[in-house]
C-alpha positions as CSV (number, residue, x, y, z in Angstrom):
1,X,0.0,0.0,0.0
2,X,1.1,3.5,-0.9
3,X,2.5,6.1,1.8
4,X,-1.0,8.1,0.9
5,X,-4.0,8.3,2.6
6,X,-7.3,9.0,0.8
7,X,-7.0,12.6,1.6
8,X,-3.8,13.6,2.2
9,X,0.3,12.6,2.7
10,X,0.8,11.1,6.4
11,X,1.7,13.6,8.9
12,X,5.2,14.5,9.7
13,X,5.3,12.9,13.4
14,X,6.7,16.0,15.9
15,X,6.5,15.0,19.5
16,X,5.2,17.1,22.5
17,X,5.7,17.5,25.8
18,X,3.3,15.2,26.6
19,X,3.0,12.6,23.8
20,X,2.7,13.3,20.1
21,X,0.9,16.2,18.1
22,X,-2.9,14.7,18.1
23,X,-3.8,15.8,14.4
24,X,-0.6,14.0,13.3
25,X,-2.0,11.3,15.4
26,X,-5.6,11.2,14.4
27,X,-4.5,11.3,10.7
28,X,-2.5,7.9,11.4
29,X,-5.0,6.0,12.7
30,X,-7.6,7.2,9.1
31,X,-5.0,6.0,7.4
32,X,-5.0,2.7,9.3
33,X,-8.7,2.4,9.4
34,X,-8.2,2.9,5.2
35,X,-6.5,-0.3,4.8
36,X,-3.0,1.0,5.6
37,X,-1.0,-1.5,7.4
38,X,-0.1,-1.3,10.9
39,X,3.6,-2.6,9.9
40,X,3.8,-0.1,7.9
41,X,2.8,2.9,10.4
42,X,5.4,1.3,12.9
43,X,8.2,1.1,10.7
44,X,7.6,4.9,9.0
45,X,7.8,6.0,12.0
46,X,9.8,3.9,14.3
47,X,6.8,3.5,16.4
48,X,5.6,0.0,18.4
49,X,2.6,-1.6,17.6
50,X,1.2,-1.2,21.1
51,X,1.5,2.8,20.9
52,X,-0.5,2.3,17.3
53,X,-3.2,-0.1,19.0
54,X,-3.8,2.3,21.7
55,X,-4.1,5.3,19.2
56,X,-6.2,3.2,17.4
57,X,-8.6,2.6,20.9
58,X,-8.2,5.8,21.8
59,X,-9.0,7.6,18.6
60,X,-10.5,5.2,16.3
61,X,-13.9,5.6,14.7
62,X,-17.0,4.5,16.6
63,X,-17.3,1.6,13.3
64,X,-13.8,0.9,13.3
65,X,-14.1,-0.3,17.2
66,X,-17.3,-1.7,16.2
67,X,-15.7,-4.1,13.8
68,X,-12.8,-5.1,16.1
69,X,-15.4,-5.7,19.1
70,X,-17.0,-9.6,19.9
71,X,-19.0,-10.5,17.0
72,X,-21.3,-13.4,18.6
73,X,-24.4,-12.8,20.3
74,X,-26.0,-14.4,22.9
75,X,-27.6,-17.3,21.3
76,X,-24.7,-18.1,18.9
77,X,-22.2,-18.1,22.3
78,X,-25.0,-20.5,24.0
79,X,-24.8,-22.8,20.7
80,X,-21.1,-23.1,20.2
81,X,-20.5,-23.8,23.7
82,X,-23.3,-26.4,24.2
83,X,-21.6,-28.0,20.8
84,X,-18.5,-28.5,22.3
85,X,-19.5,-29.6,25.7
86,X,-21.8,-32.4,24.0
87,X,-18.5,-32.9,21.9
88,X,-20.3,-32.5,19.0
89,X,-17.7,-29.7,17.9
90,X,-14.1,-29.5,18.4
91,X,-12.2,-26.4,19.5
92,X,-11.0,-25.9,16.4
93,X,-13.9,-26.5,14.5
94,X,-15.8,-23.8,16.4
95,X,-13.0,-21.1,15.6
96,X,-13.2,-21.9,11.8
97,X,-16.9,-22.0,12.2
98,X,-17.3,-18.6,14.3
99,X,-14.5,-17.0,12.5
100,X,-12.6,-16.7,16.2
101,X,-9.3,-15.6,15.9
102,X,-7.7,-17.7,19.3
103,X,-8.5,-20.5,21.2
104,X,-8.2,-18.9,24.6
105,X,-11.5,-16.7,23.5
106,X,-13.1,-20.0,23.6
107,X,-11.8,-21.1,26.5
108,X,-12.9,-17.9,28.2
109,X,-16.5,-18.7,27.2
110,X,-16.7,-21.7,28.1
111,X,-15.0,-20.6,31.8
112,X,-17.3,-17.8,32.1
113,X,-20.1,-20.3,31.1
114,X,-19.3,-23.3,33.7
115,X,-21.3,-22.6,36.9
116,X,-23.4,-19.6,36.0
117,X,-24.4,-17.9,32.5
118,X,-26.2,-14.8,31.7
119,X,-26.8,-16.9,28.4
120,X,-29.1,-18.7,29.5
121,X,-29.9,-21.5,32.0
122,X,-29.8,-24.2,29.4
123,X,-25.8,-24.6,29.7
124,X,-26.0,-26.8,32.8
125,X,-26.0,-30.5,32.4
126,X,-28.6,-32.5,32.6
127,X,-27.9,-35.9,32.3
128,X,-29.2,-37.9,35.1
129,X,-28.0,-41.4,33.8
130,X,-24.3,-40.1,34.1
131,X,-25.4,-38.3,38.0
132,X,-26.7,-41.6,38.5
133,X,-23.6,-43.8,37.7
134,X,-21.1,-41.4,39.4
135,X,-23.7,-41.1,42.6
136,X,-23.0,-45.5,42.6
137,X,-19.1,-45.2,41.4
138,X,-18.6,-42.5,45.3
139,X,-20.8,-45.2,47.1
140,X,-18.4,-48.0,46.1
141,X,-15.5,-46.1,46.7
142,X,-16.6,-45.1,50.2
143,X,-17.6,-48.6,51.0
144,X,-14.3,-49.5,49.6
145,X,-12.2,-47.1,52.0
146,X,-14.2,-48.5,55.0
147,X,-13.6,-51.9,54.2
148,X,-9.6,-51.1,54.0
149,X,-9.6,-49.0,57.2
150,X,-11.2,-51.9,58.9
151,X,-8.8,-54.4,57.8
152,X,-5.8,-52.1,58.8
153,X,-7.5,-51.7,62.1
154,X,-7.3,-55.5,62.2
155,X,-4.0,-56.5,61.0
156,X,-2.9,-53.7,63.7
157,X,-4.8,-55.8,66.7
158,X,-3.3,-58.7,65.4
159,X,0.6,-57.4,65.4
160,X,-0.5,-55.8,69.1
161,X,-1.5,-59.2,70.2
162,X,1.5,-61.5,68.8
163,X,4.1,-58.6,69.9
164,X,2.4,-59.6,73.5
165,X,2.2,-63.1,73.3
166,X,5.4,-64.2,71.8
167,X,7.4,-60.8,73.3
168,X,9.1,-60.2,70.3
169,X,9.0,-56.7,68.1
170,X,7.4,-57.1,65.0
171,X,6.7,-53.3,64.2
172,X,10.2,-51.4,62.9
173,X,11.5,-48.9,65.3
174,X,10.9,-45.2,64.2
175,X,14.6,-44.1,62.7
176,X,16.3,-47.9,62.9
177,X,19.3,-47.8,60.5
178,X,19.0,-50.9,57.5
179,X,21.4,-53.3,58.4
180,X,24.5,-53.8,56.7
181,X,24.3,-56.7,53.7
């Protein structure tokens, strides 16, 4: 792309005490919101792409923000999240599909989305088959661990007793040394 704008030549960048001269700046960021290229801007005039970004927040048209702002509603956040948690949509295919630029965006939503969503109350699972099951897999388990903390209670009673009757030491000595091979 040319060094022109629409209008006129880019502004000869002087700057002021405080930052740099605001027409000078406000020109730069019509000429980015024309199609010139951010590279471009930086490496006229030696500047970083984070000072252009935040001229372009600070200063940019109310349509240019518009376009760079979230582009789903509502009920297209509520579907692509629901697809994916059903698995019925990958990550990736959601950010092709959506036309989302990183995965951590989706990631975000479907964070946000977890426990409580302002889109809607549909989000939360409900799937009582699968509540069900893991409801019978924690009952097993707990039996499981009561049924192992009984038997160590027992082989305990039964070391206490035959350290008593036959008077010898059975448990190891807290900080005994291994013996020698």
């Amino acid at each position: 792309m040319s060094l022109k704008n629409d209008q006129n030549e880019l502004p000869v960048l002087k700057k002021t005490g405080k930052g740099y001269d605001l027409l000078a700046v406000q020109k730069i960021v019509e000429a980015i919101e024309g199609g010139m290229a951010r590279s471009e801007v930086c490496l006229i005039y030696g500047l970083s792409r984070s000072t252009i970004s935040t001229w372009m927040r600070d200063y940019g048209s109310a349509s240019y923000k518009a376009s760079k702002q979230g582009h789903l509603n509502n009920a297209q956040k509520r579907s692509m999240i629901r697809a994916i948690r059903e698995g019925r949509m990958t990550l990736q295919e959601a950010k092709l599909a959506y036309n989302i630029k990183s995965y951590s965006a989706i990631l975000n939503l479907l964070r946000q989305n977890g426990e409580k969503s302002d889109l809607g109350d549909d989000m939360k699972p409900k799937n009582n088959a699968a509540n069900n099951q893991e409801d019978a897999e924690k009952k097993a388990l707990q039996k499981a661990l009561e049924d192992a903390q009984l038997k160590i209670k027992a082989l305990n009673t039964l070391i206490d007793v035959a350290e008593d009757e036959f008077k010898i030491p059975i448990r190891k000595k807290p900080g005994a040394k291994r013996s020698k091979p």
